[in-house]
GUZA-719698 format. One record per atom (N, C-alpha, C): residue number from 1; atom name; residue in three letters; z, y, x. Coordinates in Angstrom, 3 decimals. Layout:
N
NUM/CA/ALA/Z/Y/X
...
END
This chain:
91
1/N/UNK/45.632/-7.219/-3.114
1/CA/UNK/44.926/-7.410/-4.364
1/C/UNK/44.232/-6.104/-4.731
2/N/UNK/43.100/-6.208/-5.482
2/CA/UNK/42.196/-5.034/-5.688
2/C/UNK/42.115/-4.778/-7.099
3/N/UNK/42.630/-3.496/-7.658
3/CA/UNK/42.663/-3.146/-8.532
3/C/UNK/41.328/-3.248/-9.934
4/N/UNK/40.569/-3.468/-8.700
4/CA/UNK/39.291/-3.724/-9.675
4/C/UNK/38.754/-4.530/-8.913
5/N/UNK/38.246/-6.122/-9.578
5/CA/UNK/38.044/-6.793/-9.276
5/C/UNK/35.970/-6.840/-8.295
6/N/UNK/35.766/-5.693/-9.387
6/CA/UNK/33.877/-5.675/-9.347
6/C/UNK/33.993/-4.812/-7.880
7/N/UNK/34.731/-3.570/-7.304
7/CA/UNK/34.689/-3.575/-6.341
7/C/UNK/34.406/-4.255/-4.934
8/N/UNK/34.830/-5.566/-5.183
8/CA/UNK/34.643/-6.400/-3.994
8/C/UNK/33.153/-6.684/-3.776
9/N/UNK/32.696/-7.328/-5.400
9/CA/UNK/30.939/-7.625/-5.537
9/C/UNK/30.566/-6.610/-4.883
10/N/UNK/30.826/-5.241/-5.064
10/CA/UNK/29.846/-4.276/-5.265
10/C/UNK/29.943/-3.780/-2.941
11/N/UNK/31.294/-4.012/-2.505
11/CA/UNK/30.772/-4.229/-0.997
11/C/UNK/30.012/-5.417/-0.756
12/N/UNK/30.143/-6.650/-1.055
12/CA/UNK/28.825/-7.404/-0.386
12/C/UNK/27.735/-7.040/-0.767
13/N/UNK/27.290/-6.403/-2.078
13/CA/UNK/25.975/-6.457/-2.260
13/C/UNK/25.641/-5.114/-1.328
14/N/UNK/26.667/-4.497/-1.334
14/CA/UNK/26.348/-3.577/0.265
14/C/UNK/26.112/-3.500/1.494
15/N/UNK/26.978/-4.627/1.694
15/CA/UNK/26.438/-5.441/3.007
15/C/UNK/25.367/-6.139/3.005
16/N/UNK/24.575/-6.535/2.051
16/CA/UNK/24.112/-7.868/1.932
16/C/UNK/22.430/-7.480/1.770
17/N/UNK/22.758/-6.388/1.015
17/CA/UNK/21.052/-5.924/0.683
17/C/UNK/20.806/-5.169/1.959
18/N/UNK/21.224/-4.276/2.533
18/CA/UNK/20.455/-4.382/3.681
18/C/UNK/19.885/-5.051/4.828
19/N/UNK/20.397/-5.550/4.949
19/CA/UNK/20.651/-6.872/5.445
19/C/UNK/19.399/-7.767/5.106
20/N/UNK/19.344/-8.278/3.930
20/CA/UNK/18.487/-8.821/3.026
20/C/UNK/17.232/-8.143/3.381
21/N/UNK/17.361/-6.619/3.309
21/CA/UNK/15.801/-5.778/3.375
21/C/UNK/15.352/-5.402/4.549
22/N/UNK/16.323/-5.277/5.607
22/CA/UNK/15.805/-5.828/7.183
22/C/UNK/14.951/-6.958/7.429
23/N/UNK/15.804/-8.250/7.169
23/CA/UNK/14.860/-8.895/7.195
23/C/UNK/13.788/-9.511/6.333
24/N/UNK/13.398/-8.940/5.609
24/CA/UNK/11.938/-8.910/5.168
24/C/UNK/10.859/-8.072/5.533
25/N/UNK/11.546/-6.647/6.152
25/CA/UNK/11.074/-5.892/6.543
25/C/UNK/10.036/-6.592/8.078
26/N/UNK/11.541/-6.399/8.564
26/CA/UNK/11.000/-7.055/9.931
26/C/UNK/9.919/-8.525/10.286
27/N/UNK/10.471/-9.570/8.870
27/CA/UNK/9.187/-10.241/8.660
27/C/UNK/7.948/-10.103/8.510
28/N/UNK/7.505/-8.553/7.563
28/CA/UNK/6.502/-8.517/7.522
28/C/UNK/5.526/-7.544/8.822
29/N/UNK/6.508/-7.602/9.190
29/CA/UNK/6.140/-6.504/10.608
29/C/UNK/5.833/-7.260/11.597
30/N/UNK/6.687/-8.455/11.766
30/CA/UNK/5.892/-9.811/12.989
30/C/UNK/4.530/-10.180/11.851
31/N/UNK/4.397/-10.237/11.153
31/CA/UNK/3.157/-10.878/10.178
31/C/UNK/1.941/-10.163/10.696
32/N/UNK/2.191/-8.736/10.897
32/CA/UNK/1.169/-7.644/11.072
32/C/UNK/1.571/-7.217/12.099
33/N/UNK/1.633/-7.680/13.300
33/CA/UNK/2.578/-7.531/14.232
33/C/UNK/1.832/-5.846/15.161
34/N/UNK/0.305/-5.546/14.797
34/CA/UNK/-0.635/-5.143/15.771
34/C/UNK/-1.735/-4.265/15.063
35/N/UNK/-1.923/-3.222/15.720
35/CA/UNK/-2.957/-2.152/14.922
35/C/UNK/-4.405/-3.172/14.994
36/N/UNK/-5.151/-2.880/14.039
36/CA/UNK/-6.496/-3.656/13.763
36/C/UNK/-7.669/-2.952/14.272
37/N/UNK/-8.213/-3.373/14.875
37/CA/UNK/-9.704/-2.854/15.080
37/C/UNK/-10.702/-3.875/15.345
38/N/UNK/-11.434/-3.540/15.967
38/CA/UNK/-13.243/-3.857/16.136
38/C/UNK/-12.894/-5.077/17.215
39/N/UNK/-12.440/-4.643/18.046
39/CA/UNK/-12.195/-5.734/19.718
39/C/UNK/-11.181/-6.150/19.983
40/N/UNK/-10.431/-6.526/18.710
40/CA/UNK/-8.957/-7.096/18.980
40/C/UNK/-9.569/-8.638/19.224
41/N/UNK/-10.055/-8.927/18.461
41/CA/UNK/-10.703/-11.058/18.346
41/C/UNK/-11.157/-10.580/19.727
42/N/UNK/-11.464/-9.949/19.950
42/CA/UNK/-12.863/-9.642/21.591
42/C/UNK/-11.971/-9.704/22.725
43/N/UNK/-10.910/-9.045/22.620
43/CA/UNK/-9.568/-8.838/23.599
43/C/UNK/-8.634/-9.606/23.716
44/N/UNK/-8.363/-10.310/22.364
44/CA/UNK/-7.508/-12.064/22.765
44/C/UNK/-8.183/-13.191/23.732
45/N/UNK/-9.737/-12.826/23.319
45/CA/UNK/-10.061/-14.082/24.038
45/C/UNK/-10.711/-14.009/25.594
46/N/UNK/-11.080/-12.302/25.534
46/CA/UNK/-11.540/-11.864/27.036
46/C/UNK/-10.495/-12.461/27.818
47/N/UNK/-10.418/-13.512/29.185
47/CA/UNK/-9.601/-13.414/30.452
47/C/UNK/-10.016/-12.641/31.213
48/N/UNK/-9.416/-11.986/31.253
48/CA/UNK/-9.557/-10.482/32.456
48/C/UNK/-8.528/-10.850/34.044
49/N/UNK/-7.141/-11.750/34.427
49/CA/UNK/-7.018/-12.081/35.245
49/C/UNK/-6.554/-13.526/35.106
50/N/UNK/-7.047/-14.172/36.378
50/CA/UNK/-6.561/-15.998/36.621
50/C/UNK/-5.662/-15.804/37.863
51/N/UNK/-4.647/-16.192/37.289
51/CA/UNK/-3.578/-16.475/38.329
51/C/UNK/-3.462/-18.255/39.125
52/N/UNK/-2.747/-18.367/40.171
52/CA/UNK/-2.710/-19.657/40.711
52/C/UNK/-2.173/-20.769/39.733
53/N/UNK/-1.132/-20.255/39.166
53/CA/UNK/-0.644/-21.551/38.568
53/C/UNK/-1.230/-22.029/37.083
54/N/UNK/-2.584/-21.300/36.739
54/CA/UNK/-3.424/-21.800/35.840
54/C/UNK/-2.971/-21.127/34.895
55/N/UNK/-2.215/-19.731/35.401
55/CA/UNK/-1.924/-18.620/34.097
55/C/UNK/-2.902/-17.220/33.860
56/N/UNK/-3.615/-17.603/32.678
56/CA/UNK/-4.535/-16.445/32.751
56/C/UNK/-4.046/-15.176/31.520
57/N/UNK/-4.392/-13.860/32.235
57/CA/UNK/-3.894/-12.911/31.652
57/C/UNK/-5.014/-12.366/30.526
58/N/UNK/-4.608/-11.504/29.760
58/CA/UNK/-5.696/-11.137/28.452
58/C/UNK/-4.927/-9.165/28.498
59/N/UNK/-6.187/-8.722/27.747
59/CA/UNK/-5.536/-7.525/27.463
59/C/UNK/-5.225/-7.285/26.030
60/N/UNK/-4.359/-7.985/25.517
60/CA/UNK/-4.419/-7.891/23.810
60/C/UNK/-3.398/-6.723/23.413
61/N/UNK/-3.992/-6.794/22.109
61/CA/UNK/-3.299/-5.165/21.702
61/C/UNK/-1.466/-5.701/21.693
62/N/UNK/-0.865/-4.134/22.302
62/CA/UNK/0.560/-4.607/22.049
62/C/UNK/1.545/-4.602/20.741
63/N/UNK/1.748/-5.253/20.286
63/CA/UNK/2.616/-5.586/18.720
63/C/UNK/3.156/-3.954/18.403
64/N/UNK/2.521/-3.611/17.465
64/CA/UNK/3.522/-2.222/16.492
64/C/UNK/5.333/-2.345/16.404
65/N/UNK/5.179/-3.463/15.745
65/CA/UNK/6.322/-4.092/15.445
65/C/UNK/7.446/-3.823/17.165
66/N/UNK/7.210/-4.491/17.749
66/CA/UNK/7.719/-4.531/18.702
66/C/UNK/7.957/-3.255/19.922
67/N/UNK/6.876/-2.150/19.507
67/CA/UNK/6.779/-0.955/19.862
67/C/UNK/7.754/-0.150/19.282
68/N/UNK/7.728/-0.111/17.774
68/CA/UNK/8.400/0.848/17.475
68/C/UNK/10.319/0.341/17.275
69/N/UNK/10.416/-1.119/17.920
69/CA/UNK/11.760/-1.848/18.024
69/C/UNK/12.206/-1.150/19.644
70/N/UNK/11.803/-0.925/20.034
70/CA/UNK/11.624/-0.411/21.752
70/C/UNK/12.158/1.300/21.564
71/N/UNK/11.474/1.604/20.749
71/CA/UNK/11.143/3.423/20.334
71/C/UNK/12.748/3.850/19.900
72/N/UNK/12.997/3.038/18.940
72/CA/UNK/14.354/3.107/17.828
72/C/UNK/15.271/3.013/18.891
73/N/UNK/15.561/1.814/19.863
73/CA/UNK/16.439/1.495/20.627
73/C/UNK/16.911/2.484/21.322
74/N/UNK/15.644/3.170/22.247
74/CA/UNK/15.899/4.459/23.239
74/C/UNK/16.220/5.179/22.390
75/N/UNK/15.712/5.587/21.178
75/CA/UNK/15.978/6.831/20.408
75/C/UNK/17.800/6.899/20.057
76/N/UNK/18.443/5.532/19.364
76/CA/UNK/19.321/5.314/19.343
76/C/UNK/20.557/5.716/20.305
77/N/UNK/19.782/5.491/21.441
77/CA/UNK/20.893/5.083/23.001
77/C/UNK/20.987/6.835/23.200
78/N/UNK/19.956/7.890/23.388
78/CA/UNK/20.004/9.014/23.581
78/C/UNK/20.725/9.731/22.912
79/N/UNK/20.732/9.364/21.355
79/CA/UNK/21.222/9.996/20.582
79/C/UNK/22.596/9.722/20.464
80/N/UNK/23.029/8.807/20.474
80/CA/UNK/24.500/7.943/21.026
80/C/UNK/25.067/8.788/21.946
81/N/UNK/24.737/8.744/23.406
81/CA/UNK/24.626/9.575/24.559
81/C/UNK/24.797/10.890/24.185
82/N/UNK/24.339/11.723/23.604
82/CA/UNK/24.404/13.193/23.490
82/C/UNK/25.589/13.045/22.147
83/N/UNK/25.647/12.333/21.279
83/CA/UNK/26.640/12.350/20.282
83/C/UNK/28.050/12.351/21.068
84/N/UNK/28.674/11.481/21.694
84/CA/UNK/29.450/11.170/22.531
84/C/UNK/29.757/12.470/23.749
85/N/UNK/28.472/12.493/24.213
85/CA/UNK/28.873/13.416/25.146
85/C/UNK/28.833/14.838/25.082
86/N/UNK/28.380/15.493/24.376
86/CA/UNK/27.436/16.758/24.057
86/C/UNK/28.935/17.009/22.765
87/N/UNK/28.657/16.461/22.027
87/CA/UNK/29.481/16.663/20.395
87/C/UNK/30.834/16.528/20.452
88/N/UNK/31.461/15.381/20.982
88/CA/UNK/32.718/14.851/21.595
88/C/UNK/33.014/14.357/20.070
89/N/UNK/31.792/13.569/19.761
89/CA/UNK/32.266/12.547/18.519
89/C/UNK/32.848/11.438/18.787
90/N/UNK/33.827/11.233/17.832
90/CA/UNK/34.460/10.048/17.761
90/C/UNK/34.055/8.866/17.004
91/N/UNK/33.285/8.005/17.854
91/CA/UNK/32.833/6.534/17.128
91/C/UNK/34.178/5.302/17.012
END
């Protein structure tokens, strides 16, 4: 039993709002998934290679979103890696 009852509220809304603000975040980041310019419409629709099985390739810009999900990951894993190994932290 918890001496104070509002304590408990006050961890989910800890858990919960980030959580919550991830994904909106990340929603609006697939929304805008891609830096904007002049020859992006020009570059979705250019086919630049035809493959056999009637799969044709494009050079479209690659998603921000998905770049900097890639970036974080490695950044994460290295930093993990040297925390662990380098520091002799205990996770």
């Amino acid at each position: 039993m918890r001496m104070y009852e509002l304590l408990g509220f006050q961890h989910i809304v800890l858990y919960l709002f980030p959580a919550l603000l991830f994904l909106v975040l990340f929603g609006l980041l697939l929304a805008y998934s891609h830096m904007r310019s002049q020859r992006n419409e020009e570059r979705k629709s250019e086919i630049i290679e035809r493959f056999p099985a009637g799969i044709e390739g494009r050079d479209a810009p690659f998603p921000l979103g998905l770049a900097l999900i890639i970036l974080g990951t490695i950044l994460w894993v290295i930093l993990y890696i040297w925390g662990i190994g380098v520091l002799g932290v205990k996770i």
